[in-house]
C-alpha positions, 0 to 999 in steps of 0.5 A: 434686073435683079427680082427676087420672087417665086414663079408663081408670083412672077407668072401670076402678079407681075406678068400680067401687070406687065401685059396691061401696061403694055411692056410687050407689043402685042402680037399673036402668039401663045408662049407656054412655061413649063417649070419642074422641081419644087415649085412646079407649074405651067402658065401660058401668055397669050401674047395678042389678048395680053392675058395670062392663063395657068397651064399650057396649050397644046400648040404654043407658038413658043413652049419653053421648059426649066427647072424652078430653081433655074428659073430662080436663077434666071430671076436674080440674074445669076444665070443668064439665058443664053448660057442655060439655053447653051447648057441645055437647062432651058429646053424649048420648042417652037418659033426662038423669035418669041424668046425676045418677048420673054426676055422683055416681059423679064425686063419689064418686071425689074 
Protein backbone atom coordinates (compact mmCIF):
# COMPACT_ATOMS: atom_id res chain seq x y z
CA UNK A 1 0.00 0.00 0.00
CA UNK A 2 1.48 3.06 -1.06
CA UNK A 3 -1.17 6.19 -0.87
CA UNK A 4 -0.01 9.62 -1.45
CA UNK A 5 -2.93 12.01 -0.04
CA UNK A 6 -3.64 14.68 2.64
CA UNK A 7 -5.57 13.64 5.85
CA UNK A 8 -8.25 15.42 5.02
CA UNK A 9 -8.88 13.28 1.93
CA UNK A 10 -8.08 10.35 3.24
CA UNK A 11 -10.50 10.57 6.26
CA UNK A 12 -13.12 12.48 4.32
CA UNK A 13 -13.29 10.57 0.68
CA UNK A 14 -11.55 6.96 0.89
CA UNK A 15 -12.56 6.11 4.70
CA UNK A 16 -16.04 6.45 4.02
CA UNK A 17 -16.01 5.00 0.34
CA UNK A 18 -14.26 2.03 2.22
CA UNK A 19 -16.97 1.84 4.81
CA UNK A 20 -19.69 1.35 2.10
CA UNK A 21 -18.09 -1.22 0.57
CA UNK A 22 -17.56 -2.97 3.56
CA UNK A 23 -13.70 -3.33 3.84
CA UNK A 24 -14.00 -3.25 7.76
CA UNK A 25 -16.90 -5.77 9.45
CA UNK A 26 -19.04 -3.90 11.30
CA UNK A 27 -18.93 -3.78 14.92
CA UNK A 28 -19.69 -1.41 17.50
CA UNK A 29 -17.44 0.84 18.37
CA UNK A 30 -16.22 4.61 18.03
CA UNK A 31 -12.48 5.24 16.87
CA UNK A 32 -11.21 9.04 17.11
CA UNK A 33 -8.23 10.31 15.07
CA UNK A 34 -6.64 13.31 16.51
CA UNK A 35 -4.01 14.51 13.98
CA UNK A 36 -1.62 17.73 15.11
CA UNK A 37 0.68 19.92 12.89
CA UNK A 38 0.11 21.30 9.62
CA UNK A 39 -2.78 19.70 8.76
CA UNK A 40 -4.62 19.42 11.99
CA UNK A 41 -7.94 17.73 12.45
CA UNK A 42 -10.17 15.30 14.20
CA UNK A 43 -12.52 12.59 12.56
CA UNK A 44 -14.07 9.81 14.44
CA UNK A 45 -15.35 6.24 12.24
CA UNK A 46 -18.26 4.72 13.81
CA UNK A 47 -17.68 1.41 13.20
CA UNK A 48 -21.49 -0.52 13.48
CA UNK A 49 -23.24 2.72 11.45
CA UNK A 50 -20.10 2.73 8.72
CA UNK A 51 -20.03 6.37 9.09
CA UNK A 52 -17.67 8.67 9.22
CA UNK A 53 -17.82 12.19 11.17
CA UNK A 54 -15.57 15.26 11.65
CA UNK A 55 -14.46 15.61 15.31
CA UNK A 56 -14.05 13.51 18.00
CA UNK A 57 -16.53 11.90 20.87
CA UNK A 58 -15.96 12.15 24.26
CA UNK A 59 -15.82 8.19 24.70
CA UNK A 60 -14.36 6.32 21.72
CA UNK A 61 -13.68 2.92 22.19
CA UNK A 62 -10.08 3.66 20.52
CA UNK A 63 -8.71 7.26 20.37
CA UNK A 64 -5.70 7.62 18.74
CA UNK A 65 -3.37 10.86 18.45
CA UNK A 66 -0.45 11.68 15.68
CA UNK A 67 1.33 14.35 14.08
CA UNK A 68 -0.10 14.86 10.09
CA UNK A 69 3.31 14.33 8.88
CA UNK A 70 3.57 10.99 10.83
CA UNK A 71 0.60 10.35 9.61
CA UNK A 72 1.77 11.13 6.03
CA UNK A 73 4.36 8.85 6.49
CA UNK A 74 2.34 6.08 7.61
CA UNK A 75 0.24 6.75 4.24
CA UNK A 76 3.33 6.08 1.99
CA UNK A 77 4.51 3.29 3.94
CA UNK A 78 7.58 4.92 5.33
CA UNK A 79 6.76 4.37 8.81
CA UNK A 80 5.40 1.55 9.91
CA UNK A 81 2.72 1.36 12.73
CA UNK A 82 4.32 -0.75 15.01
CA UNK A 83 7.60 1.40 15.07
CA UNK A 84 5.72 4.83 15.52
CA UNK A 85 3.77 3.29 18.19
CA UNK A 86 7.03 1.69 19.88
CA UNK A 87 8.48 5.35 19.30
CA UNK A 88 5.67 6.83 20.97
CA UNK A 89 4.75 8.87 17.83
CA UNK A 90 1.55 7.63 17.73
CA UNK A 91 -0.04 7.85 21.34
CA UNK A 92 -3.52 6.07 21.72
CA UNK A 93 -5.97 5.37 24.46
CA UNK A 94 -8.49 2.85 24.75
CA UNK A 95 -9.29 -1.07 23.43
CA UNK A 96 -5.61 -1.85 21.07
CA UNK A 97 -8.18 -4.37 19.25
CA UNK A 98 -9.79 -1.73 17.47
CA UNK A 99 -5.92 -1.05 16.02
CA UNK A 100 -6.81 -3.91 13.54
CA UNK A 101 -9.63 -2.12 12.03
CA UNK A 102 -7.46 1.02 11.34
CA UNK A 103 -5.00 -1.03 9.88
CA UNK A 104 -7.54 -2.80 7.54
CA UNK A 105 -9.27 0.65 6.67
CA UNK A 106 -5.22 1.60 5.48
CA UNK A 107 -5.22 -1.53 3.73
CA UNK A 108 -8.51 -1.17 2.01
CA UNK A 109 -7.41 2.38 0.84
CA UNK A 110 -4.30 1.19 -1.17
Amino acid sequence: MTICTSPKLFFERMVPDALRRGAVAPEPGLLTFRLVGPEAGEWTVDLGRRRLRRGGVSRPDLYLEMSSTDFRALLAERLPMQAAIAQGRVRFAGQPRYLAAFGRLLESVA
